[in-house]
C-alpha positions as CSV (number, residue, x, y, z in Angstrom):
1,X,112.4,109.6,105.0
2,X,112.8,109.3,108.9
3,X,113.7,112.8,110.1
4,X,115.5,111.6,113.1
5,X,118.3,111.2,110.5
6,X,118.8,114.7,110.7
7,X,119.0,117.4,108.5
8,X,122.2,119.9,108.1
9,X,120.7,123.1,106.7
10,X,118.5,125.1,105.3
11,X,117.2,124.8,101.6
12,X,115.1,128.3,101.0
13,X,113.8,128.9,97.5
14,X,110.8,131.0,95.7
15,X,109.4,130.5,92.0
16,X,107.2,131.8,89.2
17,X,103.9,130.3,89.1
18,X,104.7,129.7,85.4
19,X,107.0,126.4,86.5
20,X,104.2,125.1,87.6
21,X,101.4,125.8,85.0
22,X,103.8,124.7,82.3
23,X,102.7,121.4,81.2
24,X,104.3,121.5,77.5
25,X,107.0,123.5,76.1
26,X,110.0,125.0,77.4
27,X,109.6,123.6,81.3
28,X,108.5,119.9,80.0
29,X,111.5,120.0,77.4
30,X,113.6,120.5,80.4
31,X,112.2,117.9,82.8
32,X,114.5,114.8,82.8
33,X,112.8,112.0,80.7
34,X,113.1,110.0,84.0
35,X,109.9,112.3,85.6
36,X,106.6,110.3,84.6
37,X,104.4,112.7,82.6
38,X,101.5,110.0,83.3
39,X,101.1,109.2,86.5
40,X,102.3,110.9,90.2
41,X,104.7,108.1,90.9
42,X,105.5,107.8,94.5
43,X,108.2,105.8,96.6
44,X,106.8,105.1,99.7
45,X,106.5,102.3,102.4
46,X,103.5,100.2,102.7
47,X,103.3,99.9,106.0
48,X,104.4,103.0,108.1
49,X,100.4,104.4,109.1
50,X,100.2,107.2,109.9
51,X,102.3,108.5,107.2
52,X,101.9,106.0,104.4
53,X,100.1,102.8,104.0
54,X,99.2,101.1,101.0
55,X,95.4,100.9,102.0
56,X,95.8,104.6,101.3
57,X,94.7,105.3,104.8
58,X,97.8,107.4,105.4
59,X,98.1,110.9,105.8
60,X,101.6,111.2,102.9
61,X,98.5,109.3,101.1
62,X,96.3,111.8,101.3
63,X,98.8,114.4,100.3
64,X,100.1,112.5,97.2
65,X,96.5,112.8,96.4
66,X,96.4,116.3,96.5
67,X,99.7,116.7,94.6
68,X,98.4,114.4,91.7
69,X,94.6,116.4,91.4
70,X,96.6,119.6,91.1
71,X,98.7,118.0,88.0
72,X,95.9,116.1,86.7
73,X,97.4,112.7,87.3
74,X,96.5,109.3,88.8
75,X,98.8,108.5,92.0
76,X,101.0,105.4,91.2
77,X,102.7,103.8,94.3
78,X,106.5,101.5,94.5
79,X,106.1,100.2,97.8
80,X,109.3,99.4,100.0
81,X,110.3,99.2,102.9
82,X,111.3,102.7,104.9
83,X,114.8,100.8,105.8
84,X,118.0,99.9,104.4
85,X,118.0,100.2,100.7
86,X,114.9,102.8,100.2
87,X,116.1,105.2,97.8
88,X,118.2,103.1,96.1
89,X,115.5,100.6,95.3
90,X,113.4,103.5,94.6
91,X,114.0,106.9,93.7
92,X,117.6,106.2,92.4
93,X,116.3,102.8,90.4
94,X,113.8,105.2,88.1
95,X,110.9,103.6,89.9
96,X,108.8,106.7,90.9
97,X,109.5,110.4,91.4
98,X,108.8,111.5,94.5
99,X,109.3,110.3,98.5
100,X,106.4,112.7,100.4
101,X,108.3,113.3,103.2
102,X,112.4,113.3,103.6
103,X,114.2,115.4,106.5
104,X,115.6,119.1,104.6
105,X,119.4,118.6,103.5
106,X,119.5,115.1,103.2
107,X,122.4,114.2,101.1
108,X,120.6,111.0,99.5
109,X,117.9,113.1,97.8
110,X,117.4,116.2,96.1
111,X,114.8,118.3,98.4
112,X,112.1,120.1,97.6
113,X,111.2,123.4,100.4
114,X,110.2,122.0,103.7
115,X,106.3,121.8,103.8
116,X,106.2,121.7,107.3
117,X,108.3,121.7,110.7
118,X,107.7,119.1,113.7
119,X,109.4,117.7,116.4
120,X,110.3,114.7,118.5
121,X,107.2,114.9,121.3
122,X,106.9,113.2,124.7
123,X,103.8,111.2,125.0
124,X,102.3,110.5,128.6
125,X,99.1,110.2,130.3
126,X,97.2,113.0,130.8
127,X,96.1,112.2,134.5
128,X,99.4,111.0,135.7
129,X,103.0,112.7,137.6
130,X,104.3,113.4,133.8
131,X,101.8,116.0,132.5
132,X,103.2,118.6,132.9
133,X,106.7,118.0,131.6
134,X,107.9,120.5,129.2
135,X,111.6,119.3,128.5
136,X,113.7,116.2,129.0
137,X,115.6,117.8,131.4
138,X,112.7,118.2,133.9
139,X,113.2,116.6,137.3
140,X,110.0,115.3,137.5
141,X,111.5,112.5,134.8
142,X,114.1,111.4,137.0
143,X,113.3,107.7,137.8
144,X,110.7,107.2,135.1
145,X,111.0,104.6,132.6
146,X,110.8,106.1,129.0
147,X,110.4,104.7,125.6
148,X,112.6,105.5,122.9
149,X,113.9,105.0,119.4
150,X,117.1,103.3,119.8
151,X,119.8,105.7,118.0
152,X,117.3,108.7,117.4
153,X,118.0,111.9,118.7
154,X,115.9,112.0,122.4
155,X,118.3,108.9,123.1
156,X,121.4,111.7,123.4
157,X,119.4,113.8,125.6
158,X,117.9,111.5,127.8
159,X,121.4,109.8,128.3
160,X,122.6,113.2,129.1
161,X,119.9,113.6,131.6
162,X,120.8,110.3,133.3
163,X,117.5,108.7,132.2
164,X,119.3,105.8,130.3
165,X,119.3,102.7,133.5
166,X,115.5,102.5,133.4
167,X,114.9,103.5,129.5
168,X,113.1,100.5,127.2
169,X,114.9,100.8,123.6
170,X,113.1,100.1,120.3
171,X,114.4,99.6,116.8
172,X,115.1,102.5,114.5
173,X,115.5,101.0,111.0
174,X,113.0,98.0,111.2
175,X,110.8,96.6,108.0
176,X,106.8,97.7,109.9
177,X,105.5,95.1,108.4
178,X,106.3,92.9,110.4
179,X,107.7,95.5,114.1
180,X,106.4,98.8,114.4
181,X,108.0,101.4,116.9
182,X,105.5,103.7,117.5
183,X,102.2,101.8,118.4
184,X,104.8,99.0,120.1
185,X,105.4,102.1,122.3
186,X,102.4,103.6,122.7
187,X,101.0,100.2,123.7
188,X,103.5,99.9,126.4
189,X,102.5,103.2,127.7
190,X,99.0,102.1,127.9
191,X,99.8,98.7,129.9
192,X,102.0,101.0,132.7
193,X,105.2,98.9,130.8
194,X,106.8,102.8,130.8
195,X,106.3,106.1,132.0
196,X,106.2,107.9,129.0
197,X,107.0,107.3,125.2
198,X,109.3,109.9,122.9
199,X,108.4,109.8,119.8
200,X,108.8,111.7,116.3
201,X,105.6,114.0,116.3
202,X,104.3,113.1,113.0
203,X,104.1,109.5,114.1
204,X,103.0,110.1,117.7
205,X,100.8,113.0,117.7
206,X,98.3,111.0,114.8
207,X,97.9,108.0,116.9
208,X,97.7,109.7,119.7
209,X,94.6,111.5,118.4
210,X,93.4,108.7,116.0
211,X,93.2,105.8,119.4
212,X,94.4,107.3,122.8
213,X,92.7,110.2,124.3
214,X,94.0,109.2,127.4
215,X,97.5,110.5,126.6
216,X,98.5,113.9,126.2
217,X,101.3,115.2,123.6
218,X,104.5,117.6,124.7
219,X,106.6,118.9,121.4
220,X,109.7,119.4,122.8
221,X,111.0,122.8,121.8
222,X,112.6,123.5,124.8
223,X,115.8,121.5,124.4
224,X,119.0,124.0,124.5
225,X,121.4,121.6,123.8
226,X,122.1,119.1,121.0
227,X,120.5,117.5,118.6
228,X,117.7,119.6,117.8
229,X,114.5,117.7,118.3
230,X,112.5,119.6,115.8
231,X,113.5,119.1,111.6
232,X,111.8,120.6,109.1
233,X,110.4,118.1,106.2
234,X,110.3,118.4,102.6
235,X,109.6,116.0,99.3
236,X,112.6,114.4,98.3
237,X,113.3,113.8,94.1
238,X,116.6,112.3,92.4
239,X,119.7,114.6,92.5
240,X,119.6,116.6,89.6
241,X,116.1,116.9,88.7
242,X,115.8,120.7,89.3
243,X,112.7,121.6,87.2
244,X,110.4,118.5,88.6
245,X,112.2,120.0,92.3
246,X,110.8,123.6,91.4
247,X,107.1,122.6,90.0
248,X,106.5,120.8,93.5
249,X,107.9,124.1,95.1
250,X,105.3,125.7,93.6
251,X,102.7,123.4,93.9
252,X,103.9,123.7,97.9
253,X,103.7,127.7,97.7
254,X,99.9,127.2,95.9
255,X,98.6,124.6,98.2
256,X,100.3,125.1,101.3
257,X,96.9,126.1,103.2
258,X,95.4,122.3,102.1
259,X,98.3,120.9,103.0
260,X,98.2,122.3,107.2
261,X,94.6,120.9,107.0
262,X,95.6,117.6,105.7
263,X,98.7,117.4,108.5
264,X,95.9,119.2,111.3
265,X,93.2,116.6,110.5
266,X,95.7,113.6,111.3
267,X,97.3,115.2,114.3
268,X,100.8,116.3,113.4
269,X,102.1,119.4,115.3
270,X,103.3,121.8,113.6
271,X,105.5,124.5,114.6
272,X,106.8,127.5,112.8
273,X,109.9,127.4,110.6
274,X,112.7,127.5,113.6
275,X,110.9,125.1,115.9
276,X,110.4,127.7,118.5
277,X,106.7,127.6,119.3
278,X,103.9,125.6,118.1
279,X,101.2,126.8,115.4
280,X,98.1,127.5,116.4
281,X,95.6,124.3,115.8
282,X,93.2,126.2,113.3
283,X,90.8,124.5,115.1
């Protein structure tokens, strides 16, 4: 799922609301026999809060929630690891139908239309010399000590930046039930280990707002060289499986309002499709 992985293009598509409401006939007929027509079955890791958990506590939880009340079917979870070996021992095994949340143009997954757009965000406290950074290349960074996922793409910018020497690396592809990048980082930040911690927004910004108020949250949209910091995410199915692909475009489309409240709620930030500017909170 991890959108750091990057994502080549963009997948546009609109639909009929009929793809959608047909439970029987033509568009079942065409749905591949590997789809469920019992249960929401979902591939996700058990252990990567805030986005899935398997306490439920999660916010792709919450969504897979909404997905299934809008079919009329109970949420089933295979829970693996997001590492190594995911989609294969998921998705591509027959073992559920769905992964909530996959960077756009992946090549390991069919995807659905993004559902939302984030970012990669800086994380620092909201009292201290870093608050008001707006990009990495900001002088006001140079010397600071900044947390960041080894191999993701902040690591190229801050190496361009010259910000490498006093950087603290942690793992990218890592089994979080047992290390966990994001509040390993965040709890550095808190004991003055580093200056600031980059993060991918969707992780960040919820614990962030769920158990630091201390710290303040920069999406950087402001980077003019590559990588892109922002992706945009969709739902990922097997290759192939075009009519499941276009119901959950439509039940995107239908819902799409629910689902900004659910991502809102738990502190992701959005931003609008080209990763320009940064929605408005609703709030």
């Amino acid at each position: 799922m991890h959108a750091w992985r990057g994502a080549k293009r963009l997948v546009a598509a609109t639909i009929g609301a009929a793809l959608l409401t047909s439970q029987a006939g033509v568009g079942l007929a065409q749905t591949s026999d590997l789809v469920s027509q019992t249960a929401f079955r979902v591939c996700a890791d058990p252990a990567n809060y805030p986005m899935s958990s398997e306490d439920g506590t999660g916010y792709e939880n919450r969504l897979a929630e909404l997905f299934a009340a809008k079919l009329e079917l109970p949420v089933d979870y295979t829970w693996y690891p997001m590492a190594t070996g995911f989609i294969r021992n998921t998705l591509r095994a027959n073992r559920c139908d769905v992964v909530m949340g996959y960077a756009q143009g992946h090549e390991l997954v069919l995807n659905t239309n993004h559902y939302f757009t984030s970012a990669y965000v800086l994380v620092v406290p909201k009292d201290g010399p870093l608050a008001g950074v707006e990009a990495l290349s900001d002088p006001a960074l140079q010397g600071s000590s900044l947390g960041v996922v080894a191999g993701s793409p902040p690591a190229t910018h801050i190496a361009r930046h010259g910000l490498v020497a006093k950087a603290r690396p942690y793992h990218l592809m890592v089994d979080r039930r047992y290390e966990s990048p994001g509040p390993d980082m965040l709890a550095s930040l808190k004991a003055g280990e580093i200056d600031g911690a980059l993060l991918w927004g969707p992780i960040g910004g919820p614990l962030v707002k769920e158990g630091y108020p201390e710290f303040k949250v920069i999406p950087l949209i402001h980077e003019e060289l590559p990588p892109r910091l922002f992706y945009r995410i969709t739902m990922g199915v097997r290759q192939g499986e075009k009519v499941w692909q276009r119901q959950l475009n439509s039940l995107i489309r239908r819902n799409q309002d629910e689902i900004n409240a659910i991502l809102r709620e738990a502190g992701v930030p959005l931003l609008e499709d080209f990763g320009t500017s940064v929605l408005d909170s609703g709030q």
